[in-house]
LUMKOL-363831 format. One record per residue (C-alpha): residue number from 0; residue in three letters; x, y, z. Coordinates in steps of 0.25 Angstrom, whole numbers, plus 5000, padded with zeros to 4 digits. Each point is the difference from the previous one (the first is absolute). Layout:
! residues N
- NUM / ALA / X / Y / Z
...
! end
This chain:
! residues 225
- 0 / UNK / 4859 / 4942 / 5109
- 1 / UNK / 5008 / 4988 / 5000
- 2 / UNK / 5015 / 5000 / 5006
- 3 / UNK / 5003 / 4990 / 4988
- 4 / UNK / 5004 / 5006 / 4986
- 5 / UNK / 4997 / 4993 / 4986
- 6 / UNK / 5010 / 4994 / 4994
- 7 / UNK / 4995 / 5007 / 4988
- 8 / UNK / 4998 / 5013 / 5005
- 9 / UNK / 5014 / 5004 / 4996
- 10 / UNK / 5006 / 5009 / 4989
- 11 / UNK / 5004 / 4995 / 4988
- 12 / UNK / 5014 / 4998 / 5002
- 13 / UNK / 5000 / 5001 / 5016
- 14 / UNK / 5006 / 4990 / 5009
- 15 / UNK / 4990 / 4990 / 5004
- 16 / UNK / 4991 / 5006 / 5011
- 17 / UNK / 5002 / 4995 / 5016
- 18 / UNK / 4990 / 5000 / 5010
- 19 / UNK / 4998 / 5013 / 5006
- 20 / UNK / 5002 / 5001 / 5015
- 21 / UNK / 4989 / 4995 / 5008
- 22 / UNK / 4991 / 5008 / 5008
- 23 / UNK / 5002 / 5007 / 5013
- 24 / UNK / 4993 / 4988 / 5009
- 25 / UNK / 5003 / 4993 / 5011
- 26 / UNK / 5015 / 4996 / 5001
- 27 / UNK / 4998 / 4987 / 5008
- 28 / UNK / 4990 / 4999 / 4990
- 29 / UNK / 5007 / 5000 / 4987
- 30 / UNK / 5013 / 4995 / 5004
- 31 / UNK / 4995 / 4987 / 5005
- 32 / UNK / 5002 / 4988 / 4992
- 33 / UNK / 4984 / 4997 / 4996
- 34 / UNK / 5000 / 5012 / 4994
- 35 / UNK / 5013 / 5003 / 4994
- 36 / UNK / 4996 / 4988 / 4992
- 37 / UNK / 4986 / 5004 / 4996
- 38 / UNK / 5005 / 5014 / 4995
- 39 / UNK / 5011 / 4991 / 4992
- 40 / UNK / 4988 / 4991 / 4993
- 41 / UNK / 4991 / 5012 / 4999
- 42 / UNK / 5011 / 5005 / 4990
- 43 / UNK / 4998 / 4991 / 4990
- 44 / UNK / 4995 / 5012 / 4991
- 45 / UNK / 4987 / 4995 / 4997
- 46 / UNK / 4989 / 5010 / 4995
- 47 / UNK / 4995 / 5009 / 5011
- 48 / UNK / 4986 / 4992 / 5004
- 49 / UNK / 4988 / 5005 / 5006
- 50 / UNK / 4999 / 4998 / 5016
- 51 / UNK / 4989 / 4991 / 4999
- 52 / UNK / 5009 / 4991 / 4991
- 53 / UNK / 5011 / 4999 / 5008
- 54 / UNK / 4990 / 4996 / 5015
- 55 / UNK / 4995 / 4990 / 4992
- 56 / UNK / 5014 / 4996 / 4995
- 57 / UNK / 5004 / 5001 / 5017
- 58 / UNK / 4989 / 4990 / 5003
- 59 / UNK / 5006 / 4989 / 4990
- 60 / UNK / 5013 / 5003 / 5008
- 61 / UNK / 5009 / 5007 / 4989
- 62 / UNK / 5010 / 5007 / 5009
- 63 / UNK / 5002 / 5010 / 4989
- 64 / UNK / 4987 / 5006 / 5000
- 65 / UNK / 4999 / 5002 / 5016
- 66 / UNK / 5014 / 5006 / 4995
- 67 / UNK / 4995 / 5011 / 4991
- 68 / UNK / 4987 / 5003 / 5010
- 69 / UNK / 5011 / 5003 / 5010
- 70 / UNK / 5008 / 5011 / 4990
- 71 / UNK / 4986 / 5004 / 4998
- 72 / UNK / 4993 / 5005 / 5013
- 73 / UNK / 5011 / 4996 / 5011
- 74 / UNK / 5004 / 5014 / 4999
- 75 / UNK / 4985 / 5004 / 5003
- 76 / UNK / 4999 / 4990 / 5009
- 77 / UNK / 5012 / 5004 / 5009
- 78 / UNK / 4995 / 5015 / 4999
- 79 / UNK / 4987 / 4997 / 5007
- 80 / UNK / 5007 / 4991 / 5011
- 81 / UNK / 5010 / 5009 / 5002
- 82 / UNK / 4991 / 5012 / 5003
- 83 / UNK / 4990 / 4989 / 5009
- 84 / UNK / 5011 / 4993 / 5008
- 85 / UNK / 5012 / 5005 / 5011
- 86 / UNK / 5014 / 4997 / 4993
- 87 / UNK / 5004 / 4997 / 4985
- 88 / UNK / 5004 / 4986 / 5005
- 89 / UNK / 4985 / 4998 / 5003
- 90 / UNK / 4996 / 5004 / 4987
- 91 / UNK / 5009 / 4990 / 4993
- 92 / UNK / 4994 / 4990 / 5009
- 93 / UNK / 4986 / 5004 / 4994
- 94 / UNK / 5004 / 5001 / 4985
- 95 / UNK / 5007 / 4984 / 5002
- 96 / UNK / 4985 / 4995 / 5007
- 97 / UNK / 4992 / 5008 / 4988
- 98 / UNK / 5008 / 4992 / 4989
- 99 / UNK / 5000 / 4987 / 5008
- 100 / UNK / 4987 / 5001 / 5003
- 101 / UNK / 4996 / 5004 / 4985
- 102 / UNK / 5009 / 4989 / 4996
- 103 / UNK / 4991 / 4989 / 5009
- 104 / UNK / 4986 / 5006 / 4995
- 105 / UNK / 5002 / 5005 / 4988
- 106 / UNK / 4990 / 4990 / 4994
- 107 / UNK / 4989 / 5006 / 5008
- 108 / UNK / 5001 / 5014 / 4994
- 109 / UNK / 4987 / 5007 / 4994
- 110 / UNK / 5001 / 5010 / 4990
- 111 / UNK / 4987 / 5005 / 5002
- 112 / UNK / 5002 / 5003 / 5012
- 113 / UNK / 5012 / 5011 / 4997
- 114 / UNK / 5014 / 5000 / 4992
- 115 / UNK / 5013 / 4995 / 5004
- 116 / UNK / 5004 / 5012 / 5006
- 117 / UNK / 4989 / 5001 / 5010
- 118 / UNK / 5000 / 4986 / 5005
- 119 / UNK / 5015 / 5002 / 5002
- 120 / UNK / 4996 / 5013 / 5009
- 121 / UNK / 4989 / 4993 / 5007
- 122 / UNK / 5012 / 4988 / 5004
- 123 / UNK / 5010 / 5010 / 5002
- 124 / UNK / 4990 / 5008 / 5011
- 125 / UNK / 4994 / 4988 / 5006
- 126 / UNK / 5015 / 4994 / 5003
- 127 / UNK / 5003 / 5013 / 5005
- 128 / UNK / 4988 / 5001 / 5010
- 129 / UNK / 5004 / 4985 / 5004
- 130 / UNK / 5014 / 5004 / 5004
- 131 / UNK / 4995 / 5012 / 5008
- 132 / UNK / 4991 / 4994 / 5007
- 133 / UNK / 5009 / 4990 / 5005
- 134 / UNK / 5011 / 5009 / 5003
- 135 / UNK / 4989 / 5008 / 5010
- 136 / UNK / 4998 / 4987 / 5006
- 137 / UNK / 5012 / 4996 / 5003
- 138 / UNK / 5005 / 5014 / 5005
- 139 / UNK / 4988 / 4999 / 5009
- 140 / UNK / 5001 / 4986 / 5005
- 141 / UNK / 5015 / 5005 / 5001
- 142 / UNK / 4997 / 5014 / 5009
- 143 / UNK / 4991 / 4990 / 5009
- 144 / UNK / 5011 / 4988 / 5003
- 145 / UNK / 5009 / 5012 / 5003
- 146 / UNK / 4991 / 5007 / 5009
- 147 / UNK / 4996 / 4988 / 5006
- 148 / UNK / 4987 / 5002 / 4998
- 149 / UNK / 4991 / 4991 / 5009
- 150 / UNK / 4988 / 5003 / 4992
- 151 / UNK / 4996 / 4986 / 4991
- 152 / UNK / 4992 / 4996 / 4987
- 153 / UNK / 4993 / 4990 / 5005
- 154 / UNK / 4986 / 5001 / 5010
- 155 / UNK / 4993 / 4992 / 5010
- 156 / UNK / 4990 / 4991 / 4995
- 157 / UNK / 4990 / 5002 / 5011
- 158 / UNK / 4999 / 4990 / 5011
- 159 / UNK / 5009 / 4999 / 5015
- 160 / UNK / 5012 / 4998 / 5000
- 161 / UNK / 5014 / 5005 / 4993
- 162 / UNK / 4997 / 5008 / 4988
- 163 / UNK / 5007 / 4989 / 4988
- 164 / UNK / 5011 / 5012 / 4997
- 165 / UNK / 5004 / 5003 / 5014
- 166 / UNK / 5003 / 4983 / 5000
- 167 / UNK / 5012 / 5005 / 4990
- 168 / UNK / 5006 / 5013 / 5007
- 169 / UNK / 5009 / 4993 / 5010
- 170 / UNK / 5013 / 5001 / 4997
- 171 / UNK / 5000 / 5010 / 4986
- 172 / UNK / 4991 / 4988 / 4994
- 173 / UNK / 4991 / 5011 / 4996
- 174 / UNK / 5009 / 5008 / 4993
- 175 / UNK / 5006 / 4990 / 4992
- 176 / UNK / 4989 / 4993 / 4995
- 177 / UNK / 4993 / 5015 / 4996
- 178 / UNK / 5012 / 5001 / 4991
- 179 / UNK / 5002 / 4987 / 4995
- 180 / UNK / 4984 / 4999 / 4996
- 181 / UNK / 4994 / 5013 / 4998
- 182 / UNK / 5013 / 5008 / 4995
- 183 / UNK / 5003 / 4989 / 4992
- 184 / UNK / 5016 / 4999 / 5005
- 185 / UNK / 5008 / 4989 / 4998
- 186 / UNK / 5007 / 4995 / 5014
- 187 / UNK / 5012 / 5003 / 4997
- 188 / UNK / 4994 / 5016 / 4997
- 189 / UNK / 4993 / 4999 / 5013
- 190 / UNK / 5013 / 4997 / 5008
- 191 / UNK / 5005 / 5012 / 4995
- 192 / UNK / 4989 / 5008 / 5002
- 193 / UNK / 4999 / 4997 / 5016
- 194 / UNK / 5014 / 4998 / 5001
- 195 / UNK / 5000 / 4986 / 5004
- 196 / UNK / 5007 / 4987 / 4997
- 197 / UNK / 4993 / 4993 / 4989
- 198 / UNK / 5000 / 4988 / 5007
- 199 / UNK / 4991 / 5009 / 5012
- 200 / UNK / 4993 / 5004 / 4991
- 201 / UNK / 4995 / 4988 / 4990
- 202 / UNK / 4998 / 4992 / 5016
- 203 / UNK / 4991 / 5012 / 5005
- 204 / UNK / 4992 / 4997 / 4986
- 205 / UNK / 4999 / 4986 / 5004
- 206 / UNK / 4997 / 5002 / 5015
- 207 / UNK / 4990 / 5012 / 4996
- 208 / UNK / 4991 / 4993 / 4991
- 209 / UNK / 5000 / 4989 / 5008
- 210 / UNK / 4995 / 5009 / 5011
- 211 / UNK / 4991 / 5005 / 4990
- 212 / UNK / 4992 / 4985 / 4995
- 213 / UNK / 4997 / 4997 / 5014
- 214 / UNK / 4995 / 5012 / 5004
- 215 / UNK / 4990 / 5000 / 4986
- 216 / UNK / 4997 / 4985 / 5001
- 217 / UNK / 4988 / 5002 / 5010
- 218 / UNK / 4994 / 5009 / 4989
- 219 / UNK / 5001 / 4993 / 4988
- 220 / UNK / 4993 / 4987 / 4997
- 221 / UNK / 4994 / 5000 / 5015
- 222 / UNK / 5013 / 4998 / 5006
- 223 / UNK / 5001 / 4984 / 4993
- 224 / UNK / 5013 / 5002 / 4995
! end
């Protein structure tokens, strides 16, 4: 049911209805100001429209619809990520990607291939599933820098000579680099994590990949460039 209520829903002699309070969601979520003033234009008071309606309304860029869809199935939406990921704050996090990403395609919605409701679900749970993996990720890339674990991504490409990835190990270069391009860690997240200047670590980087072209330029292109 919506959060919004009809201006002519009231009583004959009442004082003119208000919007009702919105729904339990995400409090980052609904207090922001993108979306404050979404539910704002989604209370114009129009007649009540079907789902499909109000996507299609979304695809031509009428932030009132995306509004309404939001007062809709936001609570739904929240529900499910709520019960999928760790904390409430992640779960607001979730809902704000499912609306913006519904805002972005919405054109590329097909209703034969489920309502409203259930595309909404499916973007709530494959947001989810995003954000989890990339949590485990990081918490394992993090449990390896902090253990110091010598153990690498990369493997020799055959041949004599210094394995490519053992070029990079001197120095923490290893370390670093695995963080920066695999876990996907800004510099300034991978300083933190191994405690080090950001200036270390962003010349380990450098250095490390350095390290790395030379030692992988004798197996590419026959060793021309």
């Amino acid at each position: 049911m919506s959060a919004l209520t009809h201006p002519h829903a009231a009583p004959a002699g009442a004082a003119a209805s208000t919007p009702l309070a919105p729904p339990p969601l995400a409090p980052r979520v609904a207090a922001t100001t993108a979306w404050a003033g979404l539910r704002l234009a989604a209370g114009a008071g129009a007649i009540p429209e079907t789902d499909a309606r109000l996507v299609a309304r979304v695809a031509e860029r009428d932030a009132a619809a995306l509004g309404a869809l939001y007062d809709r199935h936001g609570a739904a939406s929240y529900a499910l990520a709520r019960a999928m990921v760790h904390g409430a704050g992640d779960a607001e996090d979730v809902v704000a990607q499912v609306f913006a990403q519904l805002w972005r395609t919405a054109a590329g919605y097909d209703p034969a291939r489920g309502s409203v409701a259930t595309w909404i679900t499916m973007l709530t749970r494959s947001r989810a599933l995003d954000l989890l993996r990339a949590q485990r990720r990081r918490t394992r890339l993090h449990e390896r820098a902090a253990a110091g674990d010598a153990d690498g991504v990369a493997v020799p490409l055959g041949g004599s000579g210094e394995a490519p990835d053992a070029a990079a190990e001197r120095g923490g270069q290893r370390r670093a680099i695995e963080l920066a391009f695999f876990g996907g860690l800004s510099h300034g997240e991978v300083a933190a994590t191994l405690g080090e200047p950001l200036g270390t670590v962003k010349t380990r980087i450098r250095t490390g990949m350095q390290r790395l072209r030379e030692a992988l330029r004798p197996h590419v292109c026959g060793g021309d460039r």
